[in-house]
N, C-alpha and C positions, 0 to 999 in steps of 0.2 A: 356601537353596540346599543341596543335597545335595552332600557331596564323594566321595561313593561313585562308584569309576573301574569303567567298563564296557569291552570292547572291543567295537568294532564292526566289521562288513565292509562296507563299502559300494563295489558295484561299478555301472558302466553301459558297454553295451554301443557306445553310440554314437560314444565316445571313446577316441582312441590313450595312448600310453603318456605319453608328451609332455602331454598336453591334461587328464588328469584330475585331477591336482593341483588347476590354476588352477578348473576348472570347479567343482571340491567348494570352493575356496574362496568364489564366488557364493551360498552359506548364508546365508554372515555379512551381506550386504547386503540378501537379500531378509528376514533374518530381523529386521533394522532397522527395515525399511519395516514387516513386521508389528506391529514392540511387542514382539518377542521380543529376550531378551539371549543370543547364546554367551560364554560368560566363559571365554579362553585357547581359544577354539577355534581359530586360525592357528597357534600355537605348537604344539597337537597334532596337526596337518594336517601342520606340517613335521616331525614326528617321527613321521611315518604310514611302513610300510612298503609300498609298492608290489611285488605278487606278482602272474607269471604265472596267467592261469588256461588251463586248458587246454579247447580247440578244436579241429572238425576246418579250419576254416576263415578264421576270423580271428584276429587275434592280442588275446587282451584282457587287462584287465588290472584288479585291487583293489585298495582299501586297506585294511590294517589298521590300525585307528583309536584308540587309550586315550585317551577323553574322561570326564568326570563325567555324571551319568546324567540329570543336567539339559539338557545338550547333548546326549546322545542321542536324549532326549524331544521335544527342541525338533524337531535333524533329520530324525525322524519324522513330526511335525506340518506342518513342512515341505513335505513331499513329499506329503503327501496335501494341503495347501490351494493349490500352487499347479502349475499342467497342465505346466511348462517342466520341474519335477521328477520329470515320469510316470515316464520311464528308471532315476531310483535306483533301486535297490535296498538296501535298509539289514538288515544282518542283525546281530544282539545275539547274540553268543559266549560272552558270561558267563550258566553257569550263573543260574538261578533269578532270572534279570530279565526284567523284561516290559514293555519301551516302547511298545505298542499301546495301551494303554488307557488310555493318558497325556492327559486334556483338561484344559487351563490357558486362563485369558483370558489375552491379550497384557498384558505389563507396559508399558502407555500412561505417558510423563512427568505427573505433574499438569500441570494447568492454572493459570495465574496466573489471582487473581481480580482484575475490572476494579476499579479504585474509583469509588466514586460520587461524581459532579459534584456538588454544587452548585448550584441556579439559581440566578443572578442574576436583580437586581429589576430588572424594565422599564422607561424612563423614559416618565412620566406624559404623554400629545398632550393628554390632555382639557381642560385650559384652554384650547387656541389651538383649538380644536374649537371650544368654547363661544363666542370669539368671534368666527368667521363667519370663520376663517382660510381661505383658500382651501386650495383641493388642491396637493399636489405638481405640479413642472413636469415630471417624468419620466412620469405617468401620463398627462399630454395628450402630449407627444410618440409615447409607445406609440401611443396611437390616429391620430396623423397619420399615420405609417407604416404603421399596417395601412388605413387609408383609400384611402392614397396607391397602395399594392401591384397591386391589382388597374387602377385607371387607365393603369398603364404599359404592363400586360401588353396591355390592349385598341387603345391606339395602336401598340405597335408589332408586332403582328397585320395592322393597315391599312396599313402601308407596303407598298408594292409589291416584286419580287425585281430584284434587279440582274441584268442582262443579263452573258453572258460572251463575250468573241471570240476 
């Protein structure tokens, strides 16, 4: 991880003065769900300076942002992988850095690996086979019920309807 501090401007037009804090803070969660890490990015959210921008018509508003250049990279990748972040806009202030061309895979947790079972040994039927053991009694009942199934359905087909008054 890089500790090299960038400033950034990230502004969107959608949101009041009120509203952009909380919504620049929704990074942090969807960058979770990617595999991405902000490390101390709430702590420099809330030491972000919120500045008028100037409009003929609505009142809007940016933050100025000192994050490390990992979290810049990240909320760059951010906004371009998911459509809810189309609105940012992310602007790098520091001289001679370049957060566009930043492609990283997601830092995914490992995996636990399973451990492997074991089989157990079978216990042997072939003696009582051998001696002319009968079958099981749950395998003739299966078949008395699926026997039995279709008899019900066809008598009670022939009962006739009750009358109503």
């Amino acid at each position: 991880m890089s500790k090299k501090i960038v400033k950034l401007e990230l502004t969107n037009s959608r949101f009041s003065k009120a509203d952009i804090r909380d919504h620049a803070s929704e990074f942090v969660s969807y960058s979770r769900y990617s595999g991405f890490t902000l490390v101390n990015y709430t702590d420099d959210l809330r030491n972000a300076k919120l500045l008028p921008i100037k409009s003929d018509f609505n009142e809007l508003f940016k933050l100025l942002l000192e994050t490390t250049l990992d979290n810049a990279k990240v909320l760059y990748q951010l906004t371009k992988l998911y459509p809810s972040f189309g609105n940012w806009k992310i602007k790098c202030l520091t001289p001679g850095v370049d957060i566009t061309n930043y492609v990283s895979k997601p830092t995914a947790p490992e995996k636990k690996k399973k451990k492997k079972v074991a089989a157990k040994p079978v216990k042997k039927v072939v003696a009582s086979v051998a001696k002319g053991a009968k079958k099981p009694k749950a395998s003739k009942a299966a078949k008395k019920k699926s026997a039995a199934k279709p008899a019900n359905k066809k008598a009670s087909a022939k009962k006739p309807a009750k009358k109503r008054r």
